[in-house]
C-alpha positions in Angstrom: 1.7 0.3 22.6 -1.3 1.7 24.1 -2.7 5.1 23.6 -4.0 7.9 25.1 -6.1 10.2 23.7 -7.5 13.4 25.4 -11.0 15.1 23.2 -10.7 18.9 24.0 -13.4 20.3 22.2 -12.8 24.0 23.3 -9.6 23.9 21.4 -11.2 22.4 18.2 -9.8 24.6 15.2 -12.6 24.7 12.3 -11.3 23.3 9.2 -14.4 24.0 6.6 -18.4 22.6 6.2 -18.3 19.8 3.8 -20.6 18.3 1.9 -24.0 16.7 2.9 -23.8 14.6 0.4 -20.3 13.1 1.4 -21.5 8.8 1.3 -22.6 8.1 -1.9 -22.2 5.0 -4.3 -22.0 3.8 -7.3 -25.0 1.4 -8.9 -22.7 -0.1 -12.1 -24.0 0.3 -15.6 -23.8 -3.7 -15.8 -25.8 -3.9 -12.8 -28.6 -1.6 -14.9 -28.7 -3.5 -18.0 -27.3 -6.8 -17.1 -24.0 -8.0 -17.9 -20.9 -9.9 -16.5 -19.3 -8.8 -13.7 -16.7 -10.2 -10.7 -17.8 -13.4 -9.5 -19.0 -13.7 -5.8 -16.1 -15.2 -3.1 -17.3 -18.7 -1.7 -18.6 -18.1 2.3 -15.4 -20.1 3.2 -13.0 -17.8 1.4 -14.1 -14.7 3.2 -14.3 -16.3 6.6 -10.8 -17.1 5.7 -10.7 -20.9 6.1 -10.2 -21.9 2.3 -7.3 -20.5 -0.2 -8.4 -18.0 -2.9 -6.8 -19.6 -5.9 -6.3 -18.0 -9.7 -6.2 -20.7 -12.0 -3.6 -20.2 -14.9 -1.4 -17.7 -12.9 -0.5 -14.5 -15.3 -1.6 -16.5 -18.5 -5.2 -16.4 -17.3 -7.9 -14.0 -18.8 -9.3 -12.2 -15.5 -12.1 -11.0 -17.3 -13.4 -14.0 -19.1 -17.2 -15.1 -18.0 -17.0 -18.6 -16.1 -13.6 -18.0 -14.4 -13.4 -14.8 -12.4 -16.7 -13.2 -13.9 -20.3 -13.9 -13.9 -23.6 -12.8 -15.6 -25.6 -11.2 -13.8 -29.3 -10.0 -14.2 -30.5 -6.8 -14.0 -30.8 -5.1 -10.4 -34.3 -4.7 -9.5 -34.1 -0.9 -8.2 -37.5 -0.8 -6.9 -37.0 -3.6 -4.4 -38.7 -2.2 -1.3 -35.7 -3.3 1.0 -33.4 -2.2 -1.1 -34.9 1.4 -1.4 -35.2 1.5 2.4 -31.6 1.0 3.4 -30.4 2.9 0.7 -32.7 6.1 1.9 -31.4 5.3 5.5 -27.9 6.7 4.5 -28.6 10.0 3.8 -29.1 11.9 1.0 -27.0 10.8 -1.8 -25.2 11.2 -5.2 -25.9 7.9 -7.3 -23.5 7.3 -10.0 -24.1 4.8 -12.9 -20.7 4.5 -15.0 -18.2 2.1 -15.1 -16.2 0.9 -18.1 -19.2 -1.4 -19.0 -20.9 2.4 -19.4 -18.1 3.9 -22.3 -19.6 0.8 -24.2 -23.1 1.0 -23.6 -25.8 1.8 -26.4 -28.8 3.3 -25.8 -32.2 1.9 -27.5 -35.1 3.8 -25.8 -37.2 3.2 -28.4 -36.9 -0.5 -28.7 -35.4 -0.8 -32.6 -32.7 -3.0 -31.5 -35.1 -5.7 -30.0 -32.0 -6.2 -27.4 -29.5 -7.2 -29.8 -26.0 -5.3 -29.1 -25.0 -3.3 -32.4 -21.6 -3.6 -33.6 -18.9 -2.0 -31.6 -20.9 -2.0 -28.7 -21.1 -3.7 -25.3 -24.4 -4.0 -24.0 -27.7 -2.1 -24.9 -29.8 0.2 -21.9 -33.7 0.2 -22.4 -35.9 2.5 -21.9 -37.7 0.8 -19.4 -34.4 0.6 -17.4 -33.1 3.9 -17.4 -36.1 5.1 -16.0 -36.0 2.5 -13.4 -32.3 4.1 -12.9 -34.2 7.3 -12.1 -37.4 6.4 -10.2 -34.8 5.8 -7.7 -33.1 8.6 -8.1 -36.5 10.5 -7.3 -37.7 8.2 -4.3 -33.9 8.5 -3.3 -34.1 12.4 -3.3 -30.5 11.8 -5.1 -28.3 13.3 -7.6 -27.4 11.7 -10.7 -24.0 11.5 -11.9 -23.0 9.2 -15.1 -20.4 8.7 -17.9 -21.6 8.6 -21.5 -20.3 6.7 -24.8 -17.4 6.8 -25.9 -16.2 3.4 -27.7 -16.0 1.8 -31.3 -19.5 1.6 -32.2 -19.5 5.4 -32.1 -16.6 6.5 -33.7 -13.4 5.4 -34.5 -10.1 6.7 -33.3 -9.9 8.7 -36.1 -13.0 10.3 -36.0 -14.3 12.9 -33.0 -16.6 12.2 -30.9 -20.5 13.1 -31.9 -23.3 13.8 -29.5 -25.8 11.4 -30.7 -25.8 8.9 -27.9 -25.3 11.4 -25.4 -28.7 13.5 -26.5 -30.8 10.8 -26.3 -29.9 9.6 -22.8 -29.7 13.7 -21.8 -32.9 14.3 -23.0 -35.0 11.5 -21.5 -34.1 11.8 -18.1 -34.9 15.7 -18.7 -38.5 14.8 -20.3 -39.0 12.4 -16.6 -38.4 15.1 -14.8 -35.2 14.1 -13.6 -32.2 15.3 -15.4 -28.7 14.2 -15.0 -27.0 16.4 -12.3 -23.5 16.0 -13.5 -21.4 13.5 -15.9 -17.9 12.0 -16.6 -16.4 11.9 -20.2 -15.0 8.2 -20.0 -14.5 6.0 -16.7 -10.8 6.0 -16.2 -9.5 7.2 -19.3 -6.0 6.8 -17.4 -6.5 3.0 -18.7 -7.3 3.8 -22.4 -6.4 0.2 -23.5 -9.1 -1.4 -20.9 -11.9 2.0 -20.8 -14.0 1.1 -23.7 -12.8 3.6 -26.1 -12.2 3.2 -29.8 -9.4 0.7 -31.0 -6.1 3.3 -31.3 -7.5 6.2 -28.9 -4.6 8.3 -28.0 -4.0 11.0 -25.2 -4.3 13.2 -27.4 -7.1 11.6 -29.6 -9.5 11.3 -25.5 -8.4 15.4 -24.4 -9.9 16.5 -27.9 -13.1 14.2 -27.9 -13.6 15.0 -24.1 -13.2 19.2 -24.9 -15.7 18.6 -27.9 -17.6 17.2 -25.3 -17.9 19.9 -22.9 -18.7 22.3 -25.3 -21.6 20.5 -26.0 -22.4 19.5 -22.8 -22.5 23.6 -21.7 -24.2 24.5 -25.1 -27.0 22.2 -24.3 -27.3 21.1 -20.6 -25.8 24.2 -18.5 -26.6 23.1 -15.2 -24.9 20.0 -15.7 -21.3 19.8 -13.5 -18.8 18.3 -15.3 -16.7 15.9 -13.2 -13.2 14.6 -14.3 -11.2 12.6 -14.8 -12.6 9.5 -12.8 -8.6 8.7 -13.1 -6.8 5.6 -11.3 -3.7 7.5 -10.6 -2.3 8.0 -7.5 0.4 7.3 -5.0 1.9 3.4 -4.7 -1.1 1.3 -3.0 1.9 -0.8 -3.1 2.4 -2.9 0.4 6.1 -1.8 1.5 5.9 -5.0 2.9 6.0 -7.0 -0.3 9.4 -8.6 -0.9 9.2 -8.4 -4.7 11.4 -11.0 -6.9 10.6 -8.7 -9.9 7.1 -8.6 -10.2 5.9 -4.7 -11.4 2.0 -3.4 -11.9 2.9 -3.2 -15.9 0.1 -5.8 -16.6 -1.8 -2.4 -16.6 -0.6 0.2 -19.0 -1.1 3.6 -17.5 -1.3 6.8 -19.1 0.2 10.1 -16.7 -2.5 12.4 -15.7 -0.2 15.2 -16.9 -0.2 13.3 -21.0 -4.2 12.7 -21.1 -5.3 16.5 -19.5 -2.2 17.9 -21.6 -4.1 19.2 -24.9 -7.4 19.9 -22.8 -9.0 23.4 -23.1 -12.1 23.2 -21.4 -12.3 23.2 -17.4 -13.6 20.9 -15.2 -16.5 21.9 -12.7 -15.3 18.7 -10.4 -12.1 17.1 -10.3 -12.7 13.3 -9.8 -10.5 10.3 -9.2 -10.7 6.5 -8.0 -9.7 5.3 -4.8 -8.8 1.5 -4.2 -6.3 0.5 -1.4 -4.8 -2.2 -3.4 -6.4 -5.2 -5.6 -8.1 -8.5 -4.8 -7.2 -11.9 -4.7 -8.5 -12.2 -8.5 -5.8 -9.4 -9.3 -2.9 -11.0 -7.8 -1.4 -13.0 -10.1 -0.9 -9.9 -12.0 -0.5 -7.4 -9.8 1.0 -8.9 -7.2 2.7 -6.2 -5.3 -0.9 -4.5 -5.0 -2.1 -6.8 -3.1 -2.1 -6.6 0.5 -2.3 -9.6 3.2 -5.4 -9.9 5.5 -3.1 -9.7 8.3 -2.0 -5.9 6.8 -5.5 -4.8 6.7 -5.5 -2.6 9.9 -1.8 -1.4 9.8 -0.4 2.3 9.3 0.8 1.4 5.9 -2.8 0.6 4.7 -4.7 3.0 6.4 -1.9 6.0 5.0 -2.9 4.8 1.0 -6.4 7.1 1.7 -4.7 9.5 3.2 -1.4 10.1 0.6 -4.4 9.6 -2.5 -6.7 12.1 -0.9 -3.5 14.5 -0.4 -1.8 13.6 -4.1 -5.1 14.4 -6.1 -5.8 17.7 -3.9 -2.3 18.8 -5.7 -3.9 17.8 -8.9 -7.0 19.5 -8.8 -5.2 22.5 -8.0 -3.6 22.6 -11.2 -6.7 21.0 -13.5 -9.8 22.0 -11.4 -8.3 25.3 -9.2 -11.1 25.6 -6.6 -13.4 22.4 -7.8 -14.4 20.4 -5.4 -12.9 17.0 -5.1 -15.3 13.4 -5.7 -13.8 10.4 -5.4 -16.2 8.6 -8.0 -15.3 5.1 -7.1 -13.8 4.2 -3.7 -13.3 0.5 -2.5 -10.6 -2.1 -1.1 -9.7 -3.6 -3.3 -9.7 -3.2 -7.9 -11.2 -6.4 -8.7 -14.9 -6.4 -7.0 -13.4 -6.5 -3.2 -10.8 -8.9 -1.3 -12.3 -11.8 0.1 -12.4 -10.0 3.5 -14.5 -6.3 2.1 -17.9 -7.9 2.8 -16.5 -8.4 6.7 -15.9 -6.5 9.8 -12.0 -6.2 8.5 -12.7 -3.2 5.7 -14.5 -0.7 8.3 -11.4 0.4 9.4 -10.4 1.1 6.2 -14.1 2.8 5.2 -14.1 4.9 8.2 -10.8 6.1 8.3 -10.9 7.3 4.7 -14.1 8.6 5.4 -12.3 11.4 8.3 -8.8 11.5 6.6 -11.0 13.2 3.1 -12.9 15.5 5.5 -9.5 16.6 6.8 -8.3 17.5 3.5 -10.8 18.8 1.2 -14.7 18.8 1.2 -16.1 16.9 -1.6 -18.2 13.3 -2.1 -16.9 9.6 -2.0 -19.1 7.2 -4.4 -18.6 4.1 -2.3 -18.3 1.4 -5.0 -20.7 -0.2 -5.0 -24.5 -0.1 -3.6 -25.2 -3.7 -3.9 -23.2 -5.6 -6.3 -19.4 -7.7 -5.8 -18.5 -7.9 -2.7 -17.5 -4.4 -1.7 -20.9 -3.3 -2.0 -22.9 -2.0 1.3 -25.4 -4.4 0.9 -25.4 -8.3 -0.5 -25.9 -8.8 -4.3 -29.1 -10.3 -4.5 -30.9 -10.4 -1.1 -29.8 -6.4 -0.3 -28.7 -7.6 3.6 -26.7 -5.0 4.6 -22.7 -5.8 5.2 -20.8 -4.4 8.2 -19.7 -1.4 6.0 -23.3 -0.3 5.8 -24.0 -0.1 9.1 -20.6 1.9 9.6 -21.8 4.4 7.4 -25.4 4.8 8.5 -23.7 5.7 12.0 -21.7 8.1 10.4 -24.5 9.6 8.4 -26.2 10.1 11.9 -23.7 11.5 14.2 -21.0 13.2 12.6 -22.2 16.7 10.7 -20.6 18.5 8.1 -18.9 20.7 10.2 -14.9 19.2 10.1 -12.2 20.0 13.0 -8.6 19.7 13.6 -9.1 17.0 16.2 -5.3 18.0 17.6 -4.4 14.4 17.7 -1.4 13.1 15.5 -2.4 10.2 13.3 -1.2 7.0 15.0 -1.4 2.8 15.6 -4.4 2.9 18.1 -5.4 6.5 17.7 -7.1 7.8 14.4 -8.8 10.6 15.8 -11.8 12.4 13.9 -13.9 15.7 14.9 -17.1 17.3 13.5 -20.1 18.7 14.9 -23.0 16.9 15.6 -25.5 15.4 12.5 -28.5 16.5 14.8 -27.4 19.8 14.7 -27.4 20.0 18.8 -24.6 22.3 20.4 -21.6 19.6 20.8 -18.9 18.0 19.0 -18.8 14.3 17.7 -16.3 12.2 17.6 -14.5 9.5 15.8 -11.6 7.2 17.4 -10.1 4.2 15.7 -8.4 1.9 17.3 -6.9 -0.1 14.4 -4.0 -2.1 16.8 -5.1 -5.8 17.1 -3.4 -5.7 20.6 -3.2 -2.8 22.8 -6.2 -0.5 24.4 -6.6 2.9 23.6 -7.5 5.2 26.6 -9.9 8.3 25.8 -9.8 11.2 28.6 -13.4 12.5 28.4 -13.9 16.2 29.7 -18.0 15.8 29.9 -20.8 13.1 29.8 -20.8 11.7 26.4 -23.0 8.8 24.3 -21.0 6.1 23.3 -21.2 3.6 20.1 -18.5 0.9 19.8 -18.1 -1.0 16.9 -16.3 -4.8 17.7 -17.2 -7.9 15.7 -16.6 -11.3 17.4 -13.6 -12.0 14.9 -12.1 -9.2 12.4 -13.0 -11.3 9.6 -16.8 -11.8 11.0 -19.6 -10.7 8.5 -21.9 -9.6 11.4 -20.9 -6.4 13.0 -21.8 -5.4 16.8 -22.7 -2.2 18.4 -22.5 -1.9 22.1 -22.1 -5.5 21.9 -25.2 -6.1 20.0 -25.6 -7.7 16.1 -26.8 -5.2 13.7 -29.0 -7.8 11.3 -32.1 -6.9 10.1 -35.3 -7.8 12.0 -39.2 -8.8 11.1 -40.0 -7.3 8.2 -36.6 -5.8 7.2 -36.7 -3.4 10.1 -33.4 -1.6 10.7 -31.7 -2.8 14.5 -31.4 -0.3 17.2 -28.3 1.3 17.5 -28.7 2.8 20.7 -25.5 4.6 22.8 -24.0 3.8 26.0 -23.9 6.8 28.3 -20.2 7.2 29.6 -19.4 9.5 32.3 -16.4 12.5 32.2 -13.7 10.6 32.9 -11.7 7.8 31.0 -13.1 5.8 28.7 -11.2 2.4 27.3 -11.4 1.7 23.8 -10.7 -2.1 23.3 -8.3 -3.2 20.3 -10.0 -3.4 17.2 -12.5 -1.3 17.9 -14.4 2.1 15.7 -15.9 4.2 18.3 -17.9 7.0 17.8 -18.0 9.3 20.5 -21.1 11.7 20.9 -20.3 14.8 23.5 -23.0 16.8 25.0 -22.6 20.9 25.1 
């Protein structure tokens, strides 16, 4: 049904200042030094006119190159457009982890001549680390990563020694650009699948990741240290799903509560991973994760942010009391993005987790990724920028750090959001989604206000509209206008589908 929505900002009720550094992303450690990652949807699976199909059903290996995974080379982080856009959002946290990162070796001085040793993964140059942090500098961002942790470093049986760790620590110090804060393992929760040693037990990961931060404090004391980059959370389950059975076990999780349960040392930063469900690659294993394009607007979805944002607040309470709260990988979709994350169709979803944290707790969400698979703000490759982008560079610009009580229940049509204003001008700004695919959503304005709709011409269009016009890059890479629409006091219609953000004068 339709809605109405009335924006009182007199009786806006201050919730707390978050963080400037709220959209941030991840650049994976594959994507540094090269390796295999998900393989890119054809343009006619995410327009939605051909099938997605998983050859060999649950007896297929999802992560074997030439199926669902691909090499790829090495990003080229000092691509001028690439540095552009990526400045354009704001100032930033850059994270460089991933489970290809637990199984990374580092060779700055070139003794390997490329060749992976035993028990490792992949091998990180000099020459692209400090790539890694040139950007970092021209970014003015902060540098968060996750060290080794995997085979080729110790066995099960033996703890965990600091001699990968230093080397990568100490180089980015010499440059000038030291790593701001770091992660013990990426997703430890998934022990089996993280990287780690061969027989690495809850116990084994809470005593290697205390000997750890021991060092880490000894050595590098301004470094935060962030944990645990977990996957747990409440069901991303679609309550829709008629199961005939099927269950998630095809990953073997281990409870928050086993792998912090012998842990000693505190965390700076509680961390965990947001995806609303898994992509089309996942589904013949996880089937019951996956949600239907057709779901992709709907309360159920849109309330998985919400209930993961709100579970992992608990958490930190108990493991990080008073630590702020990063959500070190957030996306779609596990599995590189659904066919539809590179379209208008996941901006609800990006938005609304966007006001739903900021509601919560105060903290940073590492969108994942930058540029690679297709969740990533911009294209692998050519670095065009997605609809996604563009819904975050509004963001950056209008809405402050300053969060309200927008006094607006959470609804089909109304998703209310309410901060100050980015330019720091007396007023309030606004967020309303209208996630219903059929009704209108009226807004009662009490003053003159700027207006900027976001609409696409279909929900699954990979060109996003502002006012009505296409945000694509012009001559020479240059950003499109996003100017407002002035709207009078009054009532405003929001048409179905639509992300508006709503700019109020003092």
């Amino acid at each position: 049904m339709a809605q109405f929505v009335k924006l009182d900002p007199e009786a806006l009720r201050e919730l707390h200042v978050g963080n400037e550094r709220l959209v941030s992303y991840n650049v994976e450690m594959a994507e540094v030094t090269g390796g295999t990652f998900w393989k890119a949807y054809t343009p006619e699976q995410i327009a939605g006119t051909e099938p997605f199909e998983m050859k060999g059903g649950l007896n297929a290996d999802i992560f074997a190159e030439g199926g669902l995974m691909q090499y790829y080379d090495p990003i080229d982080l000092y691509d001028e457009k690439l540095r552009t856009l990526a400045k354009e959002i704001g100032p930033s946290w850059v994270r460089v982890s991933g489970s290809w990162a637990t199984k990374t070796y580092y060779d700055f001085d070139g003794h390997t001549g490329g060749k992976v040793p035993e028990g490792y993964g992949a091998v990180l140059n000099r020459q692209q680390w400090v790539g890694v942090l040139d950007f970092c500098k021209a970014m003015g961002a902060k540098l968060l990563i996750s060290v080794a942790d995997c085979e080729g470093l110790h066995h099960a049986d033996e703890p965990w020694n600091p001699s990968q760790a230093q080397q990568i620590f100490a180089l980015s110090k010499e440059y000038g650009k030291p790593i701001d804060a770091v992660e013990f393992v990426n997703e430890p929760n998934l022990l089996e699948m993280s990287g780690c040693p061969k027989g690495y037990t809850p116990e084994l990961y809470a005593k290697n990741q205390d000997i750890f931060a021991r060092w880490l404090r000894e050595n590098y004391p301004d470094c935060l240290f962030v944990g645990t980059s977990t996957s747990e959370g409440t069901s991303n389950s679609d309550p829709a799903y008629e199961s005939a059975g099927d269950s998630n076990s095809f990953l073997k999780n281990v409870p928050l509560e086993v792998l912090l349960k012998g842990m000693q040392e505190k965390l700076d930063v509680y961390s965990y991973h947001y995806y609303n469900g898994v992509a089309e690659r996942l589904r013949a294993v996880m089937p019951n994760s996956y949600w239907l394009p057709d779901r992709a607007t709907s309360e159920d979805y849109l309330n998985v942010a919400r209930s993961m944002i709100q579970y992992h607040t608990e958490k930190r309470d108990i493991y990080c009391p008073g630590g702020e709260i990063w959500v070190t990988e957030s996306g779609d979709a596990g599995g590189g993005g659904t066919t539809w994350a590179s379209t208008y169709l996941d901006v609800f979803r990006t938005l609304n987790e966007l006001g739903a944290f900021c509601t919560v707790t105060k903290g940073i969400i590492f969108h994942n990724t930058l540029a690679s698979s297709d969740y990533g703000f911009l294209s692998h490759g050519s670095f065009d920028p997605r609809p996604n982008y563009f819904a975050v560079l509004l963001w950056h610009r209008l809405m402050g750090t300053t969060v309200y009580d927008a006094n607006e229940p959470i609804r089909e049509g109304a998703h209310v959001y309410a901060h100050s204003r980015a330019d720091g001008k007396p007023g309030k700004a606004y967020l309303v989604i209208n996630n219903s695919r059929t009704y209108t959503t009226t807004v009662a304005l009490p003053k003159d206000a700027e207006v900027y709709q976001l609409s696409a011409e279909t929900l699954r269009a990979e060109t996003m509209l502002c006012n009505g016009k296409a945000l694509v890059l012009g001559e020479g890479n240059a950003l499109p206008e996003m100017a407002p629409v002035a709207a009078k006091a009054g009532e405003l219609t929001l048409p179905a589908a639509t992300c508006t953000f709503i700019v109020l004068k003092s």
